[in-house]
C-alpha positions in Angstrom: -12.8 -21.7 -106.9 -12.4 -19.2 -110.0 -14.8 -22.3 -111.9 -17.2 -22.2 -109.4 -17.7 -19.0 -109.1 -17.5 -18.2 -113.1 -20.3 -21.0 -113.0 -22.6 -19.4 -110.5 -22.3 -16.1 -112.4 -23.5 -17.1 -115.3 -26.5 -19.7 -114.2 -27.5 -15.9 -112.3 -27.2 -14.4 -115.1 -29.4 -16.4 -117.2 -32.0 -17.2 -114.6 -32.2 -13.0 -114.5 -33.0 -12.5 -118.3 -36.9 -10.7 -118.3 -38.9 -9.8 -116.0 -36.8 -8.0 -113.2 -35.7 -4.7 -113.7 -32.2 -3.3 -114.2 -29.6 -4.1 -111.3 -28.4 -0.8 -109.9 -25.0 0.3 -108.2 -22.0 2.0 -108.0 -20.7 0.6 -110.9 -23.7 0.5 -113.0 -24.5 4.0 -111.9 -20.8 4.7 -113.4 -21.0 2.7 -116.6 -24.0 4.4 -117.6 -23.0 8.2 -116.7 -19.7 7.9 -118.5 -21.8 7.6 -122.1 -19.9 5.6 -123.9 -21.2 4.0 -127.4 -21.9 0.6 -126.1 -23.3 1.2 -123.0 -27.2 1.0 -122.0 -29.1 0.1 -118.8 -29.0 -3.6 -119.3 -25.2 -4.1 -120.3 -24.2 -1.8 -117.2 -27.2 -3.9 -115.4 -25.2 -7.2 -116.1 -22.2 -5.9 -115.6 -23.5 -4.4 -111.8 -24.6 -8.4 -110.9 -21.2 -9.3 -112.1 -19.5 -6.7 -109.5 -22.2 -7.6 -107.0 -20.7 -11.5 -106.9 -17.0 -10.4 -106.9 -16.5 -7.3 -105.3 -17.3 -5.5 -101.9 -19.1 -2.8 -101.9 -15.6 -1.0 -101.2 -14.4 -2.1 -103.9 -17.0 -1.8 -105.8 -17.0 2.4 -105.2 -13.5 2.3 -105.7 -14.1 0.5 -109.3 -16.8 2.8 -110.1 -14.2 5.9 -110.0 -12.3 4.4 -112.8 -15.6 5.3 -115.3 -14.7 8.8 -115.2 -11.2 8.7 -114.4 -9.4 6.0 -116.4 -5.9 7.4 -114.9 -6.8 5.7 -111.8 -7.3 3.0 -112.9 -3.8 2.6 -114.7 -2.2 4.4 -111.2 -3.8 1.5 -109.4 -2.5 -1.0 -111.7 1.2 0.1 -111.5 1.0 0.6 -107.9 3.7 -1.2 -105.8 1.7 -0.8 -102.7 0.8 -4.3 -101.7 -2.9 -3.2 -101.0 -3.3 -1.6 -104.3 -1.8 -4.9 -105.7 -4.7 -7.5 -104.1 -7.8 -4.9 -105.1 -6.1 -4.5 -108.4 -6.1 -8.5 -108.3 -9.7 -8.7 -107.8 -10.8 -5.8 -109.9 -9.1 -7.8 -112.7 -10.7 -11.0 -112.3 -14.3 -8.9 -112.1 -13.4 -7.1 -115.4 -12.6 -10.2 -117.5 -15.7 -12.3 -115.7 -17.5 -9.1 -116.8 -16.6 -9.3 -120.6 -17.0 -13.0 -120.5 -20.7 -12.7 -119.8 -22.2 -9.3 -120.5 -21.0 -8.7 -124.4 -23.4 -6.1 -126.0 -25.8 -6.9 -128.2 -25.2 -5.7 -132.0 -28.3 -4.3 -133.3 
């Protein structure tokens, strides 16, 4: 299933190279407002169609708040609650999809 899915991530993410314009979300929304070095419109673009196949829009919200906070993040990841432990589970799998397919461009 996590083949499949990897799959279909990328053919979407080649067959969306020109043309369109920049995916926006929660999570792209976040990427771009927290200003770091490496981000711009179509990295945080990418990594929004990336969320968009792999997380609700819950969970996608949820993810977003770890832009600006990082310490949630790492309080989510070390929670023992058993919800915490299945988004934490998902967010995971997102992230390294994420860094698997959207890698910035050097210029």
């Amino acid at each position: 299933m996590r083949y499949l899915l990897m799959v279909g991530a990328v053919a979407m993410m080649a067959a969306c190279g020109g043309g369109a314009g920049p995916v926006t979300g929660d999570i792209s929304e976040a990427c771009i407002a927290a200003d770091r070095r490496a981000a711009s419109p179509a990295l945080c673009s990418c990594v929004q169609q990336v969320a968009n196949q792999t997380l609700s829009g819950r969970e996608q919200a949820r993810a977003a708040t770890f832009f600006e906070n990082p310490q949630l993040a790492q309080d989510t990841r070390q929670s023992d609650n058993a919800r915490d432990e299945r988004f934490w589970d998902r967010y995971k799998s997102f992230s390294e999809l994420a860094t698997q397919i959207c890698q910035p461009v050097s210029a």
